[in-house]
N, C-alpha and C positions, 0 to 999 in steps of 0.2 A: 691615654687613660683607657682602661679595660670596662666594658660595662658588665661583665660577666665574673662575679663575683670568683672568689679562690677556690680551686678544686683541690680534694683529698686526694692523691693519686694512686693512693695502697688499698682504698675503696675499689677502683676500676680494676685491679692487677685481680682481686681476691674473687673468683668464681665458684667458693663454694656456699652453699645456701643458707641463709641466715637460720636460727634452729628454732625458732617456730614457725618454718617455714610448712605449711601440710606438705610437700613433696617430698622432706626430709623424714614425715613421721610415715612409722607402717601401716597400713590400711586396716581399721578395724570393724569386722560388723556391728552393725548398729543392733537392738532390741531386735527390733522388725525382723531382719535376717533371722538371728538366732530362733527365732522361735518360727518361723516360717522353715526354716532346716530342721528344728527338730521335729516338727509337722509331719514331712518329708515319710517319718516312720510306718506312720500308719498304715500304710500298707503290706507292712511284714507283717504289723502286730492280726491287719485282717486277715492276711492270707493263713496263718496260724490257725486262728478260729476257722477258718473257710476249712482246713485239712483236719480240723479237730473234730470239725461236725459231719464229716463226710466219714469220718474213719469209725465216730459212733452211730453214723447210720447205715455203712456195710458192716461191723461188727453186729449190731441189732440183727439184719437177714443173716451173717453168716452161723450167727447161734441158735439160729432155730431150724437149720438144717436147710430148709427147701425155700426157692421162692414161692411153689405151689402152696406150703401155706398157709392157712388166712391170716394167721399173725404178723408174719414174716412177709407177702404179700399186700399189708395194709395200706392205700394208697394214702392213707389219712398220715400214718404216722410215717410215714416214708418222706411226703412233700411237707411233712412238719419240720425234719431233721435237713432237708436241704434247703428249706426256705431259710435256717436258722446260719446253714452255711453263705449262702446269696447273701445275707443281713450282714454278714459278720463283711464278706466283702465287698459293699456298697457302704458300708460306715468310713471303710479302708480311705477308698478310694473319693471320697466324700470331705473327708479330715485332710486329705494330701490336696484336693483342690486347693480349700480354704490354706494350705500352707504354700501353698505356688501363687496364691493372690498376695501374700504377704511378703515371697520374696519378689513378688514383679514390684510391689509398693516398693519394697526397702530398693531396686534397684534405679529404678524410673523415679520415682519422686523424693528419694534419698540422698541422689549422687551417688561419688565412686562405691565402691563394697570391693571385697577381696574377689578375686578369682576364681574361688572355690563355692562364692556364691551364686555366682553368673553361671559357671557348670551346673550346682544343682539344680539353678532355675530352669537352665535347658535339659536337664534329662527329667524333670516333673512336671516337666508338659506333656508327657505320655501317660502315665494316670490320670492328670489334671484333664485330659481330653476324653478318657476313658469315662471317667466320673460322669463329666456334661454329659455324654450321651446315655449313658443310665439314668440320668434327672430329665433329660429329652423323652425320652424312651416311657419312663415314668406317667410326665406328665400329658405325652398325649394317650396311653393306655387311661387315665383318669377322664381324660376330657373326652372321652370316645364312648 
C-alpha cells in the first residue's frame, strides 16, 4: 500500500510555464516609470531656453554695434538676459531630478521594470547630480 497518493506524469514531462505565469508575460513600465522617463526631457526643453536667451542677449549687443556702448554695455540688462538663460537651465535640470526620483521609486520599490528603464535611470544621474549641486550651491549662497 502506497501512502503517496497518484501522480499526473504529463504534469512532470511538461516544462513550459503555465501562462499567467509573470515570467512568460513581457515586462511592462509601470505609471511611475513612464512618467519619470518623460521627466527625463526637461533638460533639452532647458537647454533650448538656455540657447534662446543667450542668442537674444548677444543679438541685443551685436545690434547696437559696440560694446563700448551704454546701451549695449548695460550690465543691468545684460545679467537680466542670462539670468533668464541660468533660469531656463536650473528649471531643466530641477524637473530631471524629480524624474530620476521617480524612476529610482518605480525601480527599487516597484520591482522588475524593462531594461530601458534601468538605462535611463543610470544616464539621469548625471543631471540628477548636476541639479543637487545647483540646489547645494543655492542654498548655502542663501544661508551665507
Amino acid at each position: 500500500m502506497s501512502i503517496l497518493p497518484p501522480m499526473d506524469t504529463g504534469s512532470l514531462l511538461d516544462l513550459s510555464l503555465p501562462p499567467d505565469s509573470p515570467s512568460n508575460t513581457p515586462l511592462r513600465p509601470t505609471r511611475l516609470a513612464k512618467w519619470g522617463a518623460w521627466l527625463q526631457l526637461a533638460p533639452l526643453i532647458g537647454g533650448f531656453f538656455t540657447s534662446f536667451a543667450m542668442v537674444r542677449v548677444f543679438s541685443h549687443i551685436s545690434a547696437t554695434g559696440e560694446l563700448r556702448d551704454k546701451e549695449a554695455g548695460d550690465p543691468a540688462k545684460l545679467s537680466e538676459g542670462i539670468g533668464w538663460a541660468l533660469m531656463g537651465t536650473h528649471i531643466g535640470l530641477v524637473v530631471s531630478l524629480v524624474g530620476c526620483i521617480l524612476l529610482c521609486l518605480a525601480i527599487f520599490k516597484q520591482g522588475s521594470q524593462p531594461l530601458w528603464v534601468k538605462i535611463l535611470f543610470g544616464i539621469s544621474t548625471i543631471p540628477a547630480l548636476a541639479a543637487l549641486q545647483m540646489l547645494v550651491f543655492l542654498l548655502a549662497r542663501a544661508t551665507a
